[in-house]
ROVO-253327 format. One line per 4 residues: number of its first residue (from 1); their letters; for each residue x, y, z of N, C-alpha, C. Coordinates in steps of 0.1 Angstrom, whole numbers, plus 2048, in hexadecimal, padded with zeros to 3 digits. Layout:
# ROVO-253327
NUM	a	X,Y,Z,X,Y,Z,X,Y,Z | ...
***
This chain:
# ROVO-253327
1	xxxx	719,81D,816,726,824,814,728,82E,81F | 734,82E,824,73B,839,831,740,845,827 | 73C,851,82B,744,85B,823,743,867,82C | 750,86F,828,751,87D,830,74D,889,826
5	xxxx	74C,894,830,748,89D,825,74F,8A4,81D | 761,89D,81E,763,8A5,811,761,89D,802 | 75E,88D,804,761,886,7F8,758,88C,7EC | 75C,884,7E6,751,88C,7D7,753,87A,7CB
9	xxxx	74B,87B,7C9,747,86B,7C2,74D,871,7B0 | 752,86E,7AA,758,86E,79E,751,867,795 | 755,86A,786,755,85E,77E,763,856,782 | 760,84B,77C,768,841,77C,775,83F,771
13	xxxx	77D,840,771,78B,83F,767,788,831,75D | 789,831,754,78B,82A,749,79B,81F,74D | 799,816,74E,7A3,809,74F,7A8,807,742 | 7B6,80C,741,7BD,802,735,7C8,7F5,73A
17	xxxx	7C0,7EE,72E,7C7,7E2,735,7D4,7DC,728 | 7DB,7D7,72E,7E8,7D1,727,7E9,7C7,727 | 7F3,7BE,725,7F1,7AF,725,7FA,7AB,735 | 800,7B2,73C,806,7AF,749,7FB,7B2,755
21	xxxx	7EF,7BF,750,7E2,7C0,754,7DD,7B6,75F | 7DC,7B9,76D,7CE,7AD,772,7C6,7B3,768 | 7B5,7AA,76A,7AB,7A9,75D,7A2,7B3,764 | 79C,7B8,760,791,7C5,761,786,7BF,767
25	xxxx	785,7C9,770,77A,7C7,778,772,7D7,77B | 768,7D8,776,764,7E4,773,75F,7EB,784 | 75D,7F6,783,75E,7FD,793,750,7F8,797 | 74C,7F7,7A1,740,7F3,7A9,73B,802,7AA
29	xxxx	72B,802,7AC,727,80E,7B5,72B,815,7C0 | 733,80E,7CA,737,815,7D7,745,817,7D2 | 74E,81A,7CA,757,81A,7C2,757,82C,7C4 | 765,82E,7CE,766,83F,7D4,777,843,7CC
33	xxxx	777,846,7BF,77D,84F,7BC,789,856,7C5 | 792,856,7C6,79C,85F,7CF,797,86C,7C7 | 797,873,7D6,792,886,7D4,79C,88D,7D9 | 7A1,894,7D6,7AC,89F,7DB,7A8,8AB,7E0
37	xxxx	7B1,8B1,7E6,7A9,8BA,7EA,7B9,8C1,7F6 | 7B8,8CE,7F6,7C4,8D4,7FD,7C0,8D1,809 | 7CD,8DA,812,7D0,8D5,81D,7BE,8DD,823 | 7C1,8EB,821,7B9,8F7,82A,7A8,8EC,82A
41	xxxx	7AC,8E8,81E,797,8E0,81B,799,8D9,823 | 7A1,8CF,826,7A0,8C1,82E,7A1,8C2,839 | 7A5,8D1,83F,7A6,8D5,84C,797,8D9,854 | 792,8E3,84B,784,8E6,848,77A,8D8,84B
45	xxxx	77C,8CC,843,772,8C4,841,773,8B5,850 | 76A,8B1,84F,764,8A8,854,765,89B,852 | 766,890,856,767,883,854,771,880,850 | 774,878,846,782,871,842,788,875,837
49	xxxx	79C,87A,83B,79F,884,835,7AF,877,837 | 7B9,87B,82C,7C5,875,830,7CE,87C,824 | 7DB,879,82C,7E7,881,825,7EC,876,81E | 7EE,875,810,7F6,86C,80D,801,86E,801
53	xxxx	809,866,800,816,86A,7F3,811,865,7E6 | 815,874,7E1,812,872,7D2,81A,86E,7C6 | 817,868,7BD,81D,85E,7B3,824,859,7B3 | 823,84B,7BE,82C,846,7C0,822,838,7C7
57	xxxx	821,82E,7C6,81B,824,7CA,81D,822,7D8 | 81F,828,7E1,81E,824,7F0,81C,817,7F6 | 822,80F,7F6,81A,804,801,810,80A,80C | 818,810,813,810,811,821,7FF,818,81C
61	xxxx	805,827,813,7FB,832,809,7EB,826,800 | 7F1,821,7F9,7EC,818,7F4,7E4,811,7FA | 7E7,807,805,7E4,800,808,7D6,804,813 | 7D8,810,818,7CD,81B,81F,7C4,818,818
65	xxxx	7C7,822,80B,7BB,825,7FD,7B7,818,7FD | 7BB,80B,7FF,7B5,7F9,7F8,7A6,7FB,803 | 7AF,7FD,80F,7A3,7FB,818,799,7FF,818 | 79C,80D,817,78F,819,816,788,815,80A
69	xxxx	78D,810,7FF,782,80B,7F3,780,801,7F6 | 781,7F3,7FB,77E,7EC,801,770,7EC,808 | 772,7F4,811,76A,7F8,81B,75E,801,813 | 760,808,80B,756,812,805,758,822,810
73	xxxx	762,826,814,75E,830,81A,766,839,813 | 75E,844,80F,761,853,80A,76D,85A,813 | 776,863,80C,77F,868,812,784,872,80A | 787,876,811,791,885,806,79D,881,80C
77	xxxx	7A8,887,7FE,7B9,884,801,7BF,88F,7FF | 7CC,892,803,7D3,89B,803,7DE,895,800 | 7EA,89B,7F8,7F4,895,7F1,7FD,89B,7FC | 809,891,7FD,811,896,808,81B,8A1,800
81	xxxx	820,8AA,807,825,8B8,803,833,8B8,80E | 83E,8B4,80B,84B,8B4,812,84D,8C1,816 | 84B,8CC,80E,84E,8DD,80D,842,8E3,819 | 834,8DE,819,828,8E6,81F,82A,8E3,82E
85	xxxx	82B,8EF,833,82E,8F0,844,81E,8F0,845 | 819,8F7,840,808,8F2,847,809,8E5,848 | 80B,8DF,83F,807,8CE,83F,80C,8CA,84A | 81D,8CD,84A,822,8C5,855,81C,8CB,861
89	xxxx	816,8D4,863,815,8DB,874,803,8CE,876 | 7FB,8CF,869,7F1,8C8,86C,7F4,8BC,86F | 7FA,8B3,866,7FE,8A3,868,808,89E,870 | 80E,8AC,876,81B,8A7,87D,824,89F,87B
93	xxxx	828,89E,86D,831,892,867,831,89A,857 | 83D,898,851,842,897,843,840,88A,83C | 834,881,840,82F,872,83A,824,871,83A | 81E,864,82E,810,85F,830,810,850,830
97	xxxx	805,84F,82E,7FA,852,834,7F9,856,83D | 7F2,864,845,7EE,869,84F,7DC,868,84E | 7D4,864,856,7C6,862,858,7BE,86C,85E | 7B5,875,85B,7B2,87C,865,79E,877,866
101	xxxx	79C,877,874,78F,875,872,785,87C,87A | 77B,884,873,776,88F,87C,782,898,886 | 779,899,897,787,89F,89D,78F,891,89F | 790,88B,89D,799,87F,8A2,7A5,881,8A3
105	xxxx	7B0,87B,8A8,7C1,87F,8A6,7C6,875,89C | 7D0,87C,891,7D0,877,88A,7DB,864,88A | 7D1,860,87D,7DB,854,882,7E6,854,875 | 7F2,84B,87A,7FC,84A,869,7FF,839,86A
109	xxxx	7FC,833,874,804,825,879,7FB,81F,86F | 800,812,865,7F6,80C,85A,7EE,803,863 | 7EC,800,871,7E3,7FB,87A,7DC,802,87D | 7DC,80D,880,7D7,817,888,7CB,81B,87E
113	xxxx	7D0,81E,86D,7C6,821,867,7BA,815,860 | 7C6,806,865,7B6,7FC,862,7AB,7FC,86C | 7B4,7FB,876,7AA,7FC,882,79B,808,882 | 7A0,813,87D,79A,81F,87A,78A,816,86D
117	xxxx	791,817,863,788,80E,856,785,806,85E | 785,7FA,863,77E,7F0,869,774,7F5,876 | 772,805,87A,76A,805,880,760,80C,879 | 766,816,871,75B,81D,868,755,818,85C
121	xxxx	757,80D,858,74F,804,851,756,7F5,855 | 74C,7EC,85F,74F,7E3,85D,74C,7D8,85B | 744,7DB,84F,741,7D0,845,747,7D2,835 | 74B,7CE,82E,754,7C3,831,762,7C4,838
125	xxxx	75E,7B4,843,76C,7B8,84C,779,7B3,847 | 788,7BA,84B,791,7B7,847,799,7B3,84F | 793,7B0,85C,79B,7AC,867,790,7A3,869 | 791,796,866,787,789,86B,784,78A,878
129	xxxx	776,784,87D,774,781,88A,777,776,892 | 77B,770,889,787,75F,892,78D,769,89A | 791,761,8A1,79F,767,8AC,7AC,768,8A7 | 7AD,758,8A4,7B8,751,89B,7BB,757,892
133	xxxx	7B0,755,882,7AE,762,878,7B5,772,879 | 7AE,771,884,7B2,77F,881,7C1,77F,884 | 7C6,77F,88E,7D1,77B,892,7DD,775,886 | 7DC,76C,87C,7E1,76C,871,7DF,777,86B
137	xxxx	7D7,77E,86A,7D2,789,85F,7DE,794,865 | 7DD,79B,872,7E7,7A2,877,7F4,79D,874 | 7F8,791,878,807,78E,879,80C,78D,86B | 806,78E,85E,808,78C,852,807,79A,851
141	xxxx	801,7A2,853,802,7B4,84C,80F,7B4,858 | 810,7B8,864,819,7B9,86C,827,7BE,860 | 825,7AC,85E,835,7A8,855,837,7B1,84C | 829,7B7,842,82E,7BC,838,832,7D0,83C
145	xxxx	827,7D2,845,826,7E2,848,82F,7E4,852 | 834,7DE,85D,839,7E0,868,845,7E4,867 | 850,7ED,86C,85B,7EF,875,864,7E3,870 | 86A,7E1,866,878,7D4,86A,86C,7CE,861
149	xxxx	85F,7CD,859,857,7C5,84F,85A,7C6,843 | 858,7C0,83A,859,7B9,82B,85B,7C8,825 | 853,7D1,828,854,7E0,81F,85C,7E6,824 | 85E,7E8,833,86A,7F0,837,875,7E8,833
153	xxxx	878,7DE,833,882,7DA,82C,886,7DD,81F | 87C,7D8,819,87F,7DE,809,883,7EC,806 | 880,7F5,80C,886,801,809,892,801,80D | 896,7FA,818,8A5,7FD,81F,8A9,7F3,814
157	xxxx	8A6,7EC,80C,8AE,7E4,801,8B1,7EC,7F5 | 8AA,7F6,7F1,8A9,7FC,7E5,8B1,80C,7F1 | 8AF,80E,7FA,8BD,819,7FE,8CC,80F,7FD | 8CC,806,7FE,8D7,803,7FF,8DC,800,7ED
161	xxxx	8D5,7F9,7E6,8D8,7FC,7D7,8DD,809,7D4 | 8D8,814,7D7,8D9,823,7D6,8E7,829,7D6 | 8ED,825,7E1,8F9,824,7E8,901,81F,7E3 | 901,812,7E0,90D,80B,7D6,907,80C,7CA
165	xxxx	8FE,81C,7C3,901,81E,7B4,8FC,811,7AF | 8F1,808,7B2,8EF,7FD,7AC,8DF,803,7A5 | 8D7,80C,7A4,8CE,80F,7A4,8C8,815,7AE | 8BF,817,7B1,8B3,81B,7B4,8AE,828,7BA
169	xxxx	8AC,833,7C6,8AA,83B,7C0,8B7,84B,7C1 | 8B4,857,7B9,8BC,862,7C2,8C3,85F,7CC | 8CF,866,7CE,8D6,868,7D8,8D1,871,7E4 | 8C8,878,7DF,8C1,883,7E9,8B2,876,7EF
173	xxxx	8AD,86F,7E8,8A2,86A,7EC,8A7,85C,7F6 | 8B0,855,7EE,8B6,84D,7F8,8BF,850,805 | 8C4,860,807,8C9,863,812,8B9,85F,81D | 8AD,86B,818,8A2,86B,820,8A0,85B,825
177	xxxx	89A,85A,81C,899,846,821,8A1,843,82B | 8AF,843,827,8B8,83B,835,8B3,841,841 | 8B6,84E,840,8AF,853,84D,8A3,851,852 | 897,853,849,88C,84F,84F,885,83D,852
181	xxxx	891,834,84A,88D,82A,84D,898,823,856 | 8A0,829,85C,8AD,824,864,8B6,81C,860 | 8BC,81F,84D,8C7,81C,849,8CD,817,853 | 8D8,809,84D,8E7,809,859,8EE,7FF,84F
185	xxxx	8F3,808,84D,905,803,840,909,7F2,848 | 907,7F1,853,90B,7E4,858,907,7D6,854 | 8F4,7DC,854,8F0,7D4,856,8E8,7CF,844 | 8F2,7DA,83D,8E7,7DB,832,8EA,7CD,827
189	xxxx	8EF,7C9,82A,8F7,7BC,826,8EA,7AD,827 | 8E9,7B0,830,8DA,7A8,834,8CC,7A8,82D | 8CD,7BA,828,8BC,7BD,826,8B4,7B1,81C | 8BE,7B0,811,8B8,7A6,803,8B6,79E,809
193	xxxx	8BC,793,813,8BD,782,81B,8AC,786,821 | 8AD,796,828,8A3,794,831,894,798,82E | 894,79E,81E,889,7A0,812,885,795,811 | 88B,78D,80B,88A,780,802,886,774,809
197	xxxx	88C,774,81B,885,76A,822,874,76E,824 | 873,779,828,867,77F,82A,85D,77A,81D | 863,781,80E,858,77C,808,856,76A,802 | 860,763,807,85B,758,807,855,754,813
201	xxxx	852,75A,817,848,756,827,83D,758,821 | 83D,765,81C,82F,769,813,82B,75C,806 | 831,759,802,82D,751,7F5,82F,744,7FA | 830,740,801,82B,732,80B,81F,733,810
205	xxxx	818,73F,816,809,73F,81C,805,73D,80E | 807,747,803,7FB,742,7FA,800,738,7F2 | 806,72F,7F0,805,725,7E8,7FE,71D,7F2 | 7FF,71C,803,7F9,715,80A,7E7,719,806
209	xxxx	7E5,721,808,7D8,726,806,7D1,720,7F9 | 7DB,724,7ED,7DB,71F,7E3,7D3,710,7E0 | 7DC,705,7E9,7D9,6F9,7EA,7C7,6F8,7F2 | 7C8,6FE,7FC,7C0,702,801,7AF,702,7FE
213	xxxx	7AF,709,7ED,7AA,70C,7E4,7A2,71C,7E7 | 7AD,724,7EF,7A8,735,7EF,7B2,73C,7E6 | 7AF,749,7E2,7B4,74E,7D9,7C0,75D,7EB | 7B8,757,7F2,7BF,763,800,7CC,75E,809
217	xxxx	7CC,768,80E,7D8,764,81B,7D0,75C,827 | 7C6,764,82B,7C0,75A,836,7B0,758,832 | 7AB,74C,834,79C,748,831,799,74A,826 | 78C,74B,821,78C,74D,810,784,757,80E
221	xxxx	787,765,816,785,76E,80D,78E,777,814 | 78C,785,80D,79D,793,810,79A,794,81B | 7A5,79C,81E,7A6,79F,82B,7B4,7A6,827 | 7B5,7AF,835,7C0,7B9,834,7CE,7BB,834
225	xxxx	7D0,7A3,834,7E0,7A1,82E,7DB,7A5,822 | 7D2,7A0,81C,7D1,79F,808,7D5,7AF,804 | 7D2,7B9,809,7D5,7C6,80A,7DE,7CB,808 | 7E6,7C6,812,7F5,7CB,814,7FB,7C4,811
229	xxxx	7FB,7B6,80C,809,7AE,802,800,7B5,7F7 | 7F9,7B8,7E9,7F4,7BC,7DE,7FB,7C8,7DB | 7F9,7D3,7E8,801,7DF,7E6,813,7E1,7E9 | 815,7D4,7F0,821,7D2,7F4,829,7D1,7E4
233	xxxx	822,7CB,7DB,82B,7C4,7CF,82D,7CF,7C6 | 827,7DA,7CC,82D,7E4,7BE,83A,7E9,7C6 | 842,7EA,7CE,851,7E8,7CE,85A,7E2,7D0 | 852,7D5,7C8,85B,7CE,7BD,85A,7CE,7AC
237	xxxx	84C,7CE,7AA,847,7CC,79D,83C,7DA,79C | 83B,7E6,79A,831,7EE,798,822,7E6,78F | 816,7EB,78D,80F,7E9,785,810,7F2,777 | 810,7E8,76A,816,7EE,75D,80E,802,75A
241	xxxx	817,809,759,816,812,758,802,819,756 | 7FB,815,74E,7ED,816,74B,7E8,817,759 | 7ED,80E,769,7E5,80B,770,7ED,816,779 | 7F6,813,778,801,81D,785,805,823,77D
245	xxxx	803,834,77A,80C,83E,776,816,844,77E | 825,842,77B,82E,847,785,83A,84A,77B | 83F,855,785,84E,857,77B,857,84D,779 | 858,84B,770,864,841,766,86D,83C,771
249	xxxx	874,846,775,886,843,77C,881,839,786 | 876,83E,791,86F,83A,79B,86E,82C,79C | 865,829,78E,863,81E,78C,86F,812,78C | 875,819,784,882,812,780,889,809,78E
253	xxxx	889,817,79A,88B,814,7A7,887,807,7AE | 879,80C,7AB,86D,800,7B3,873,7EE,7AF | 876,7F4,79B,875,7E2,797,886,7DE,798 | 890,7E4,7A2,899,7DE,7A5,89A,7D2,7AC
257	xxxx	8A1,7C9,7A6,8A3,7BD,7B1,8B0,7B5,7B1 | 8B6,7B1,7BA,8BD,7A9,7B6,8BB,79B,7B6 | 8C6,791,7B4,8C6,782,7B0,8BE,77B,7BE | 8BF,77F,7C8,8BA,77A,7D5,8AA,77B,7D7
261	xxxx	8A9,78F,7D2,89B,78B,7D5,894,786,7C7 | 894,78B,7BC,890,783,7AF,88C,778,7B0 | 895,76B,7B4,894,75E,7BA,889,75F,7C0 | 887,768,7CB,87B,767,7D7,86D,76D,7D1
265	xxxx	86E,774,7C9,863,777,7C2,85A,76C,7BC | 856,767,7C3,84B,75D,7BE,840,75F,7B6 | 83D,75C,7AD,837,760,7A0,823,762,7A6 | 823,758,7B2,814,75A,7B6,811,766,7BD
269	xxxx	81B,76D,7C2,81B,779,7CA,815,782,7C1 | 81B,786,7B6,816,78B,7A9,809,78B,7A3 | 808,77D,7A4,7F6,776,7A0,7F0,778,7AC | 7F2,77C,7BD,7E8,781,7C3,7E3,78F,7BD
273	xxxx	7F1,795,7BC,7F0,7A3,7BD,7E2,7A6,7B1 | 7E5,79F,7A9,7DD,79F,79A,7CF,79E,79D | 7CA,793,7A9,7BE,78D,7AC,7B6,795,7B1 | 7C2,79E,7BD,7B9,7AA,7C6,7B5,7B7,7BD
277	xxxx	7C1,7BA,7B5,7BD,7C4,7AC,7B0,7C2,7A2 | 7AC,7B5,79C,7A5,7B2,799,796,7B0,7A0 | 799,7AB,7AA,78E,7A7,7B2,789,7B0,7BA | 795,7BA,7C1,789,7C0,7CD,794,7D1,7CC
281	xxxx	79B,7D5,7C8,7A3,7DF,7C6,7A3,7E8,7B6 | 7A5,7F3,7BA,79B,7FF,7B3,7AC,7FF,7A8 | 7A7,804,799,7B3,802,78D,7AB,810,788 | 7B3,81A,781,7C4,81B,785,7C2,823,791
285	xxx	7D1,820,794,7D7,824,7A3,7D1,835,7A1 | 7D1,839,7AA,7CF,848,7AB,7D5,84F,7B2 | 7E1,850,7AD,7F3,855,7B4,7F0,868,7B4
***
């Protein structure tokens, strides 16, 4: 196991399960607890430290945390604080995940911090050593984490609900969004067509895989698409309250959809998400 010196090893949380529940899979030994810890400590400490948003299922947030337990490496976290000018003067940004490692400069790009995990522990890898492999493995997260990808999209879908009063979230929270994710009233007409193509791209690899006879996106075992489509799906479908505790309204936000994407929601997307949480991803969330 990789660990810094602020982590601190916990007991383990008690899983309740429900009948929407993936099936319980009890914590392994290298099984690292999210530790918290203020800004001033994490500034102080050493090794692996990151800023991330609290109660609220993050894609990008989340899908950090998959790796890091994945990987087994210890970390301390820091909840992101919109109000704390220390924060922002350290992280240089009002967002997370921010990464910081020893003196290193910090990283926030969801590439930036696999690459980071894949050097400080890498076994098990998440980036195959095919060429090819790996290469599918990137251009599949790409889609989902990237600039103009399957998540930035989805938010610009759910600001634009916002807007025409169809749901989803605050008028104060959906202003922020547009702006930080480059709203455009023109184009917003598109976002659902261009959700819904994306995730049936996703739900063609794995029914292909499917056939295949792997339970993954690429080869047959995880890797760091499995990651980021798993955490991708809680902004469509959260995991049932016991596993993800989040505020109500929020939620409510996340499980908006319309007729276009619904349709695109392919029921296996769901059943990966269930597989990873089951198989290789830490329950409950620790928002």
């Amino acid at each position: 196991m990789v660990s810094g010196s602020c982590a601190r090893c916990a007991a383990s949380a008690t899983i309740v399960r429900d009948r929407h529940a993936p099936p319980v899979r009890m914590p392994t030994e290298d099984a690292m607890p999210v530790h918290y810890v203020s800004v001033e400590e994490a500034k102080q400490c050493d090794g692996l430290r990151m800023v991330v948003v609290g109660g609220v299922p993050s894609l990008w947030g989340e899908a950090a945390k998959g790796i890091l337990h994945v990987k087994a490496i210890g970390w301390s976290a820091v909840r992101l604080a919109y109000d704390d000018e220390a924060q922002k003067k350290w992280t240089g940004q009002r967002s997370g995940p921010v990464a910081f490692h020893d003196g290193e400069k910090p990283r926030s790009g969801w590439a930036d911090i696999l690459l980071l995990a894949e050097r400080l522990a890498p076994q098990p890898a998440l980036l195959p050593a095919d060429a090819d492999a790996r290469q599918q493995v990137l251009e599949i997260s790409r889609g989902i984490c990237a600039r103009g990808g399957l998540g930035w999209m989805r938010r610009l879908q759910l600001v634009q609900a916002s807007f025409r009063n169809e749901g989803g979230f605050p008028e104060r929270v959906a202003k922020y969004l547009a702006a930080k994710y480059g709203y455009e009233a023109d184009a917003a007409d598109s976002y659902s067509s261009r959700v819904a193509e994306m995730l049936g791209g996703l739900s063609k690899r794995l029914h292909a895989q499917r056939v295949a006879g792997s339970h993954y996106y690429v080869g047959g075992s995880v890797t760091a698409a499995d990651i980021y489509s798993a955490c991708l799906m809680a902004m469509f479908r959260p995991l049932p309250a016991p596993q993800c505790t989040m505020n109500e309204s929020t939620r409510q936000a996340f499980e908006l959809v319309d007729a276009v994407t619904e349709e695109a929601l392919d029921p296996i997307l769901f059943e990966h998400r269930d597989w990873m949480y089951a198989q290789h991803l830490e329950l409950p969330l620790s928002l």
